[in-house]
C-alpha positions as CSV (number, residue, x, y, z in Angstrom):
1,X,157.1,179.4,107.7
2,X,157.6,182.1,110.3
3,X,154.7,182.9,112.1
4,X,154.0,186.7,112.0
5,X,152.6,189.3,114.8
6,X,151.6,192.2,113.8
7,X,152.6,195.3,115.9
8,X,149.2,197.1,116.9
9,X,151.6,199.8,118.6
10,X,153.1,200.9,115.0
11,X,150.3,199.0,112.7
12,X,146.7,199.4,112.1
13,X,147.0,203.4,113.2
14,X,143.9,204.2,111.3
15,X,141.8,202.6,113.7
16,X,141.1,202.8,117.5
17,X,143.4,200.5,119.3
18,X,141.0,198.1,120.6
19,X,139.7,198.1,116.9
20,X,142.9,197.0,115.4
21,X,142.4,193.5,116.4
22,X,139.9,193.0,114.0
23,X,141.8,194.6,111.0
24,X,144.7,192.7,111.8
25,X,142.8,189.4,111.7
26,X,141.5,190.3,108.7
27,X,144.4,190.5,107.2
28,X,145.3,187.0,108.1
29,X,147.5,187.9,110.9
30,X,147.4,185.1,113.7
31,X,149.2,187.4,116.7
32,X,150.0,190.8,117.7
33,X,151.9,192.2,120.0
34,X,152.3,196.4,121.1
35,X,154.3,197.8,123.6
36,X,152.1,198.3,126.6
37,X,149.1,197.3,127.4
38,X,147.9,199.5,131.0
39,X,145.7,201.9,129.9
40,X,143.1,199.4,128.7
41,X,141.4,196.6,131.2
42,X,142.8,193.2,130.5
43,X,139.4,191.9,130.5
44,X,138.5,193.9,127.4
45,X,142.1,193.3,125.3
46,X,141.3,189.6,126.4
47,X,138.0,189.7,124.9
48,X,139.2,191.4,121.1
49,X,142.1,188.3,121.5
50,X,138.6,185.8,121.5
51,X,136.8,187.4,119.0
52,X,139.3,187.7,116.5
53,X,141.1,184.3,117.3
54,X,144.8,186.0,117.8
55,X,147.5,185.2,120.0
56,X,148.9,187.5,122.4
57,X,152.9,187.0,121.4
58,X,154.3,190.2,123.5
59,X,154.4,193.1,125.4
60,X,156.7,195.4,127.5
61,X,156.5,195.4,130.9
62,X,156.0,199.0,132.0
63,X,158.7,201.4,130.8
64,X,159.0,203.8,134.0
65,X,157.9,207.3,132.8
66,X,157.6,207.5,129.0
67,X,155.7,210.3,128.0
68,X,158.8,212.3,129.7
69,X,161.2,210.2,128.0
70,X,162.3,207.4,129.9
71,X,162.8,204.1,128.1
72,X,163.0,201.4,131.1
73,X,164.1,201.5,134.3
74,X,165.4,198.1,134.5
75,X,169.2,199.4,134.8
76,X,168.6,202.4,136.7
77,X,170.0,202.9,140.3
78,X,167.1,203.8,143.0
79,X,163.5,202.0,141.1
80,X,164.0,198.7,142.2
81,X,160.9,198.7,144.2
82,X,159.0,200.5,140.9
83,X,160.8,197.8,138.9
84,X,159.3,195.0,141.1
85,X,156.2,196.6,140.8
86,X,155.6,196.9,137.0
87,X,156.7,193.8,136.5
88,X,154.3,192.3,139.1
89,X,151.4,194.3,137.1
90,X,153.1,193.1,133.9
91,X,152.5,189.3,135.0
92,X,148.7,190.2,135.4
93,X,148.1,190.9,132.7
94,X,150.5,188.3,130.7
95,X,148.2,185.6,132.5
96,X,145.1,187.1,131.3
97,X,146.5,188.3,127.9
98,X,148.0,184.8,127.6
99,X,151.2,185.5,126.4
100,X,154.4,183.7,127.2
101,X,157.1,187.1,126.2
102,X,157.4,190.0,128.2
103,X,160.0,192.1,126.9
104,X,161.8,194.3,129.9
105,X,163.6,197.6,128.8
106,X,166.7,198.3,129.9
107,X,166.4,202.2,130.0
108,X,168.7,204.9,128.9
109,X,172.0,205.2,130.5
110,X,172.7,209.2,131.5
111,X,176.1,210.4,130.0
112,X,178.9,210.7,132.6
113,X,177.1,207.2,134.8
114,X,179.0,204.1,135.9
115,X,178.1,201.9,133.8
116,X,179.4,199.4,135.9
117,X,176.9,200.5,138.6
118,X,174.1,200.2,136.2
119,X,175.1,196.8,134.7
120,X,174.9,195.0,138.1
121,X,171.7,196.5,138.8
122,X,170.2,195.8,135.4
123,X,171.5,192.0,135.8
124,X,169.6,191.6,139.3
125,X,167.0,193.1,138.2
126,X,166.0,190.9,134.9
127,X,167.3,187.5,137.4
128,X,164.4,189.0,139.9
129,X,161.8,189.3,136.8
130,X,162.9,185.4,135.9
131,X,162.0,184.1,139.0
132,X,158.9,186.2,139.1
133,X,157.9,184.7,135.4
134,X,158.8,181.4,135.6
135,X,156.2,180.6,137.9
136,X,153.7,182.1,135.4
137,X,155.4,179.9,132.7
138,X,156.3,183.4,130.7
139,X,160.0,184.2,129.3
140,X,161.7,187.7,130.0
141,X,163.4,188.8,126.5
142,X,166.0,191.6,126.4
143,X,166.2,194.0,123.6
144,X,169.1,195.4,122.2
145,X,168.4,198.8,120.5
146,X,169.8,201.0,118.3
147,X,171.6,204.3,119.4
148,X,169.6,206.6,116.5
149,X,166.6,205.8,117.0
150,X,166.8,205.8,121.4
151,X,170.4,207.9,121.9
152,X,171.6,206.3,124.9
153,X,170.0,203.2,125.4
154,X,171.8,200.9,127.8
155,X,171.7,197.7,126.1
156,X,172.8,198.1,121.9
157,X,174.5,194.8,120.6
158,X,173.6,190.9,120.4
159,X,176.9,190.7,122.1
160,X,175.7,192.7,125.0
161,X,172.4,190.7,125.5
162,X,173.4,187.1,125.2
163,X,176.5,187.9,127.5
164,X,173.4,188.8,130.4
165,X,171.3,186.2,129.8
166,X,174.2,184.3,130.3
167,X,175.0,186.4,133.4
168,X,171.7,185.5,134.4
169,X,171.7,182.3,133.8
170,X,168.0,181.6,134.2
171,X,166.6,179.7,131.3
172,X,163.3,182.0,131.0
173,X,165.6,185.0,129.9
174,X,166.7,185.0,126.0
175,X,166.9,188.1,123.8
176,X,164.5,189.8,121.1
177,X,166.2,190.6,118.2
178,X,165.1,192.9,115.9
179,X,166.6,192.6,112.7
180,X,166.4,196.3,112.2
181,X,168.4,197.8,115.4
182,X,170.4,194.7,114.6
183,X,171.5,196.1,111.4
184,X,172.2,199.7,111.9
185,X,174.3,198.7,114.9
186,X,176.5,195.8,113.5
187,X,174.9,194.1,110.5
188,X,176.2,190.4,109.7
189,X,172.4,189.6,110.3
190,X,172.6,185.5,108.7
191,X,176.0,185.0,110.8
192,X,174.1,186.3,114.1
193,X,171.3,184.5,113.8
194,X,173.2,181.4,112.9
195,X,175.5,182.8,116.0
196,X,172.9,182.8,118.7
197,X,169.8,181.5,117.5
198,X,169.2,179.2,120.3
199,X,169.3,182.1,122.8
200,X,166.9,184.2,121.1
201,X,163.0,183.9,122.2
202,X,161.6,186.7,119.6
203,X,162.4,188.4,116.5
204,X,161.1,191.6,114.8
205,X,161.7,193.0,111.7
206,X,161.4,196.6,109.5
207,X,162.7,197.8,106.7
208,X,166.1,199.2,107.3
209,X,166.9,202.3,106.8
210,X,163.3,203.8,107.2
211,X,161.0,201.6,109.3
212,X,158.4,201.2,107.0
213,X,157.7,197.7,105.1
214,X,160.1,195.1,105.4
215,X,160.2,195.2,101.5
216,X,162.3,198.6,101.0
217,X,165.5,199.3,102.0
218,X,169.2,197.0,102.7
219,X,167.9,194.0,104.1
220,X,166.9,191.3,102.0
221,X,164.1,189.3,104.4
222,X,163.0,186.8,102.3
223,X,166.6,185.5,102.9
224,X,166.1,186.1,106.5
225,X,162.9,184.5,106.6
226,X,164.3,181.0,104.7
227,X,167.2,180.9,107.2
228,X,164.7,181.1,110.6
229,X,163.0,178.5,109.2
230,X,166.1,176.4,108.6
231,X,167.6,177.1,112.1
232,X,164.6,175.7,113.5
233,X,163.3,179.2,114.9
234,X,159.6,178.5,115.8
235,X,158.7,181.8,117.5
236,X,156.8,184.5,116.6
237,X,158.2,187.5,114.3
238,X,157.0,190.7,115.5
239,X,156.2,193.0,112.6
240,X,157.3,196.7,114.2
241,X,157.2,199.0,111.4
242,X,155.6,202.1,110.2
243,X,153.2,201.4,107.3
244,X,154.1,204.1,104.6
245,X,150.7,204.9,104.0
246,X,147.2,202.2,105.2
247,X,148.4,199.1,106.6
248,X,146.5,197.4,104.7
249,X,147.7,198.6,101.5
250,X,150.9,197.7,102.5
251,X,150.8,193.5,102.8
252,X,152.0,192.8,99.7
253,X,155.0,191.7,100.8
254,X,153.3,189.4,103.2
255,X,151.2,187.8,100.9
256,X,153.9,187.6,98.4
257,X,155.8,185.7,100.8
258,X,153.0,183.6,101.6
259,X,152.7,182.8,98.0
260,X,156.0,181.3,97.8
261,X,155.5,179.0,100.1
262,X,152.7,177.6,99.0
């Protein structure tokens, strides 16, 4: 059975985020991931990881300037150095966090650029986080994202990711796909996974087309969730929705597909 994560980032909103820990726990969850971590002491996310008995699964490694839009930096000419350096703090706090996934954005590619330009410095950069990682035993993942939701996002198909992590060629770098840019870029979800399974080192899931509850909407997960288990995939599944109204409220389609296994 997959093994689920909830998303603290999009989850558990009605509580403080230090806080959600507990909830999440409560509900049975046995990981979490969110998108950053640096504004909190690793000591203190470290300690609501003991006291609730949760694995860290992931995080992203720090996304250049977000609150003024930017969503990575990894492809873009000229932050190199700043690259290094988040993912230098990013390994910190993986080895206290525990976590073995650190997902590295690939940032927004400006309309006119060389995309050539920005593809060799994206693949240097992600081979330089590898090496960095290995050390600390932690895999890099690359996310392809969908163009509605983050217009302009370098990195957009399964295609696209597996062909760099080939590129690469480092075995710490697979991708993270989420089943939900996944879908509202190219569908075919089963075929994919079937496809490229044994390059991918996290999955995350939403309903499609709304982002709430993976029980609404075009995709049909208990499907997807029979056909990870059959290819073998024993990583974590991020949940990285927004709850349509408590989170809480809104497990019923986790412990109806608990219930079915059983």
């Amino acid at each position: 059975m997959p093994r689920f994560a909830a998303n603290l980032s999009m989850m558990y909103q009605e509580h403080a985020f230090l806080d959600r820990f507990a909830a999440a726990a409560k509900d049975g969850f046995e990981g979490v991931e969110f998108l950053f971590p640096y504004d909190f002491d690793k000591a203190d996310i470290r300690a609501r990881l003991d006291d609730t008995g949760l694995t860290q699964a992931l995080f992203n490694a720090p996304p250049g300037d977000w609150a003024g839009g930017e969503r990575g930096i990894a492809s873009l000419p000229g932050r190199e150095e700043e690259f290094k350096r988040g993912i230098a703090t990013a390994l910190e706090y993986a080895q206290v966090l525990g976590n073995t996934r650190l997902h590295v954005m690939a940032g927004l590619l400006p309309a006119g650029a060389d995309r050539a330009r920005h593809h060799t410095i994206y693949v240097s950069n992600v081979a330089y986080a590898a090496r960095e990682a290995a050390g600390a035993g932690v895999t890099i993942v690359l996310e392809p994202i969908n163009t509605r939701d983050m217009p302009g996002f370098f990195l957009t198909h399964q295609a696209q990711a597996h062909a760099v992590c080939k590129e690469v060629g480092a075995a710490n770098v697979k991708v993270q796909f989420d089943l939900y840019h996944a879908q509202i870029m190219e569908g075919d979800l089963s075929v994919k996974l079937k496809q490229y399974v044994d390059g991918v080192g996290h999955v995350q899931i939403a309903g499609v087309p709304d982002r709430h509850e993976p029980d609404e909407g075009e995709l049909h997960y208990p499907h997807l969730f029979a056909l990870l288990d059959a290819l073998g995939y024993n990583g974590w599944v991020g949940c990285e929705y927004r709850p349509r109204a408590g989170t809480s409220e809104g497990l019923g389609w986790l412990r109806r597909w608990r219930e079915s296994q059983r």
